[in-house]
C-alpha positions as CSV (number, residue, x, y, z in Angstrom):
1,X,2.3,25.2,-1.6
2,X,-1.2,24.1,-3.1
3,X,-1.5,25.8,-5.7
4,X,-5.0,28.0,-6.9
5,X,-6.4,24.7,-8.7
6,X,-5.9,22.4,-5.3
7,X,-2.8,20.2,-6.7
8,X,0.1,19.5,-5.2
9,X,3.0,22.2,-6.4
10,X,7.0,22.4,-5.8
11,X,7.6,25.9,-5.5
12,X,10.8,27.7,-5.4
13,X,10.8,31.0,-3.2
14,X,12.7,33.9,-3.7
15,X,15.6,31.3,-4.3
16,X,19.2,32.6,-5.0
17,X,22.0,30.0,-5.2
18,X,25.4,30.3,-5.0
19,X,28.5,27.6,-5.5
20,X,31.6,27.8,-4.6
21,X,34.9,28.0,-6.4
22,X,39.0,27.5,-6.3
23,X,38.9,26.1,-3.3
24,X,36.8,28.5,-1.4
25,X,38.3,31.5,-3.0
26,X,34.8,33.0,-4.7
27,X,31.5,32.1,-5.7
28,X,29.7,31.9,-8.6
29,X,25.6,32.6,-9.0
30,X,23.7,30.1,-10.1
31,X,20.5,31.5,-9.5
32,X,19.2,35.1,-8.1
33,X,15.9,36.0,-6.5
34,X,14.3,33.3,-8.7
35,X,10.4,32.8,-8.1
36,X,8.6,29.7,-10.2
37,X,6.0,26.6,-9.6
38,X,6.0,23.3,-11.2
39,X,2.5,21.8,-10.3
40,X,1.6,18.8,-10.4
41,X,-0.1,17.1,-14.2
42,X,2.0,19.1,-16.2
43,X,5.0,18.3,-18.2
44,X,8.5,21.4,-18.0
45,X,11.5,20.8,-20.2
46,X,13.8,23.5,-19.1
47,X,17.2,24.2,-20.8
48,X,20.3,26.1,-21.2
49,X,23.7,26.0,-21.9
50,X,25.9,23.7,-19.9
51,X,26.7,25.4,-16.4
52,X,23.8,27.5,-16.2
53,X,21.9,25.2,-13.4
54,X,20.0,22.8,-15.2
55,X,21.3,20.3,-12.9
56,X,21.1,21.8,-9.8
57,X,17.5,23.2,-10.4
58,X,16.5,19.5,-10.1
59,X,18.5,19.0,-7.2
60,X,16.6,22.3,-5.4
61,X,13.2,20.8,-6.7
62,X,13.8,17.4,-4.8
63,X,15.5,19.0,-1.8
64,X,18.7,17.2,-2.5
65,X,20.0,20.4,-2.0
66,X,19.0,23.8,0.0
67,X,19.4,27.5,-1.9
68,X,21.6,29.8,-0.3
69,X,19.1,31.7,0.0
70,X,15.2,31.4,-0.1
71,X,13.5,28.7,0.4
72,X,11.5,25.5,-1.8
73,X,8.2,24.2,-0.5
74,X,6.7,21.0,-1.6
75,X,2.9,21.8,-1.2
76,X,3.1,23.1,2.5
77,X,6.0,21.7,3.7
78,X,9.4,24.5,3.8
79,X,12.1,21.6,2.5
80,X,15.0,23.9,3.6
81,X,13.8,24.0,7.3
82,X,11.5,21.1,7.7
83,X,12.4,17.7,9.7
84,X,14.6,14.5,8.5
85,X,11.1,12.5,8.4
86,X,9.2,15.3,6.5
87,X,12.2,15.6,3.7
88,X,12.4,11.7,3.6
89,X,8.1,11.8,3.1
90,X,8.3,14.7,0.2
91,X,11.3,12.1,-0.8
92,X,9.2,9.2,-1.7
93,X,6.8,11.6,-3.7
94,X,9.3,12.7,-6.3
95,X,10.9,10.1,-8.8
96,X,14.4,10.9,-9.9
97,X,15.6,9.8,-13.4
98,X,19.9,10.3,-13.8
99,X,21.4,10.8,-17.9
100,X,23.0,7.4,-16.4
101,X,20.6,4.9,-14.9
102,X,22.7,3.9,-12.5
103,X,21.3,0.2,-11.6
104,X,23.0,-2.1,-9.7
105,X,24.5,-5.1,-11.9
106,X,24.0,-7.8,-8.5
107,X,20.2,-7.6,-8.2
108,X,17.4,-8.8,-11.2
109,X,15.8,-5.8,-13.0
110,X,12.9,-6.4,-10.7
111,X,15.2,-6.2,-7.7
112,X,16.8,-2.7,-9.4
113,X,13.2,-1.6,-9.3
114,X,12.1,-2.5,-6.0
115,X,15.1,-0.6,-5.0
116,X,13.3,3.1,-4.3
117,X,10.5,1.8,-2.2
118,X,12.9,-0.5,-0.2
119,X,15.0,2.2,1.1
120,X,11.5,4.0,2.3
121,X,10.5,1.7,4.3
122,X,7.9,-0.2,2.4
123,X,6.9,-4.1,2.7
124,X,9.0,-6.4,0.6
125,X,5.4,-8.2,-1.5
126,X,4.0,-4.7,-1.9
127,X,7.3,-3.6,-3.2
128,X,7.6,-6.7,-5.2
129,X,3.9,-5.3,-6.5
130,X,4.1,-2.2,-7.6
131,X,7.9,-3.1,-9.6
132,X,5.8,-5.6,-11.3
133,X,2.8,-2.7,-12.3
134,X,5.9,-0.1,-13.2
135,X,7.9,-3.1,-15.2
136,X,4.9,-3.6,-17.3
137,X,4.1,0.0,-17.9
138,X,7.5,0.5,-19.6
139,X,7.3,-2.4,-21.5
140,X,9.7,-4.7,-19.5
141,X,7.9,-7.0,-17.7
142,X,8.5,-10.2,-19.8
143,X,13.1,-9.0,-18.3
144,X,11.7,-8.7,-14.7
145,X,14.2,-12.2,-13.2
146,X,16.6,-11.2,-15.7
147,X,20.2,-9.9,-14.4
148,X,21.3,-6.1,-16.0
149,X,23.6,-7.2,-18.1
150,X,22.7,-7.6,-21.7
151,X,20.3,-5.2,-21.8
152,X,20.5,-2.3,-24.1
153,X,20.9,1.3,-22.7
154,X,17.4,2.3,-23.7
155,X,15.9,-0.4,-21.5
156,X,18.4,0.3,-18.8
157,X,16.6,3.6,-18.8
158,X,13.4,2.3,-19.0
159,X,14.1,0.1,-15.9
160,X,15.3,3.7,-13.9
161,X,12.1,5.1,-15.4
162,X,10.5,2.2,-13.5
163,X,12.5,2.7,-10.4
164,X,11.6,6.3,-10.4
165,X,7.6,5.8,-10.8
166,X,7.2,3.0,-8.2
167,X,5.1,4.0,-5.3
168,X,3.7,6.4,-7.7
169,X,5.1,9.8,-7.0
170,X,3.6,13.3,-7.6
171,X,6.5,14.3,-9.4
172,X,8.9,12.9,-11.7
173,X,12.6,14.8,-12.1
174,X,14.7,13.8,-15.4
175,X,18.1,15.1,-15.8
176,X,18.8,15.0,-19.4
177,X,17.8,11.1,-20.0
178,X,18.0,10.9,-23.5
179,X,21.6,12.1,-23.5
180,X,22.9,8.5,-24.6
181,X,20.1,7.0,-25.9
182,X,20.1,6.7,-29.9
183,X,17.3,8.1,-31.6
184,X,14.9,4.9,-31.7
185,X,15.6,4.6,-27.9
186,X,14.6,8.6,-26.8
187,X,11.9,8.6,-28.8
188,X,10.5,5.3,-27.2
189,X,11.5,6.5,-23.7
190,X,9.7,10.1,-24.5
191,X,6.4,9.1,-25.4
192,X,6.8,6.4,-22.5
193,X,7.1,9.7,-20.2
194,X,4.0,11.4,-21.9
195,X,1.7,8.6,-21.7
196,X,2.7,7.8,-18.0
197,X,2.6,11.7,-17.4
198,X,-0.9,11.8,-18.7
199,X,-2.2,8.6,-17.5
200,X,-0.6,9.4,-13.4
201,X,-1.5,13.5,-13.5
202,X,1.9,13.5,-12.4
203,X,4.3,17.0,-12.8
204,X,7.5,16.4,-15.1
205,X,10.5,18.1,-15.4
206,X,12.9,17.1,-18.0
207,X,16.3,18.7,-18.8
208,X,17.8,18.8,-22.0
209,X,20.0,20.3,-25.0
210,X,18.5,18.0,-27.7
211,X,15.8,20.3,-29.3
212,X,13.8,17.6,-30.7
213,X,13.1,16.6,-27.1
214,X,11.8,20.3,-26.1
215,X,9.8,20.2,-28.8
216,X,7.6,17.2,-27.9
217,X,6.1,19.1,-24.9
218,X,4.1,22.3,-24.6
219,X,6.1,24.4,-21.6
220,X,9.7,24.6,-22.4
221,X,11.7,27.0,-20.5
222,X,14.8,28.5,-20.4
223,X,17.8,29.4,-17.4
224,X,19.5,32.4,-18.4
225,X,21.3,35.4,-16.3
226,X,20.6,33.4,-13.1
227,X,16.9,33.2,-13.8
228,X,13.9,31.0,-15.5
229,X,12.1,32.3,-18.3
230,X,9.3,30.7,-20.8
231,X,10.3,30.1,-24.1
232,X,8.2,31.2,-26.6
């Protein structure tokens, strides 16, 4: 839903989430009755220990996945409920970023790039465009013909930083992308995320265990006993 200062907001409902174990046997909780907004020019680092939902919060947040219960509304739009075509438009407003960058070794960076606004739908030049802009923003542009092999893992994850910002989405998603980065490469690719973050208004949410990481941004919260809190 809007949110009370008019910008666009992913909020989670009410939102219990359940998976399911040995083979159908039992579940487990993930989440219960959880309530909480991520709006859109401000940067979230959430963490918690491993298994407690990191993960599939920012699957729930891109309506990759529906809660078992309650619901998750981009702006107006219910994603649980809502139609194929309104899911694929909330779709091209969130940027996803994987610990892996998963790029595909056959195209050019530029190509890898392109990739996200390809599968929406979007003409081929402005495609071509926009990976240009995004190539140059993280630094890359001078690699654009180049093939993906050869390149280091930090600008591997630049170029799926890229991927994820073209068409210039409201919100940007990162699950834990520092994870294999050494420390000159996550401290490039972080302040790369804050300046973008800053420059776009767009809303971030960045998992992580590294502590270093939660500590360059100001709201850092926390899943425990199937809930979000603030750390303070």
């Amino acid at each position: 839903m809007l949110n009370k200062e008019g910008r666009s907001a992913i909020h989670l409902d009410d939102v219990s989430h359940e998976i399911v174990v040995h083979s159908g046997s039992r579940t487990v909780p993930i989440f219960e009755h959880v309530t909480w907004e991520v709006t859109q020019g401000y940067a979230h680092v959430i963490q918690g220990i491993s298994g407690s939902g990191k993960s599939t919060l920012l699957a729930l947040l891109a309506g990759f996945q529906n809660p078992t219960r309650g619901t998750v509304y981009y702006d107006d739009i219910d994603l649980v409920t809502c139609s194929k075509s309104d899911k694929a438009s909330v779709h091209t407003m969130i940027g996803f970023v994987f610990q892996q960058p998963f790029l595909l070794h056959e195209l050019t960076v530029i190509e890898n790039v392109m990739m996200k606004e390809l599968l929406h739908n979007k003409g081929r030049d402005l495609c071509r465009i926009a990976a240009e802009h995004m190539l140059g923003q993280v630094g890359l542009a001078h690699r654009a013909s180049d093939s993906i092999d050869g390149l280091s893992g930090g600008e591997q994850q630049r170029i799926a930083l890229a991927r994820a910002l073209c068409g210039k989405p409201s919100f940007l998603l990162l699950d834990e992308p520092t994870a294999h980065l050494d420390d000159a490469s996550k401290w490039y690719l972080l302040n790369l995320i804050k300046k973008i973050q800053m420059q776009e208004n767009i809303g971030v949410v960045i998992t992580t265990h590294d502590q270093g990481v939660a500590a360059a941004f100001d709201q850092v919260w926390y899943i425990r006993d199937h809930n979000i809190y603030r750390k303070e």
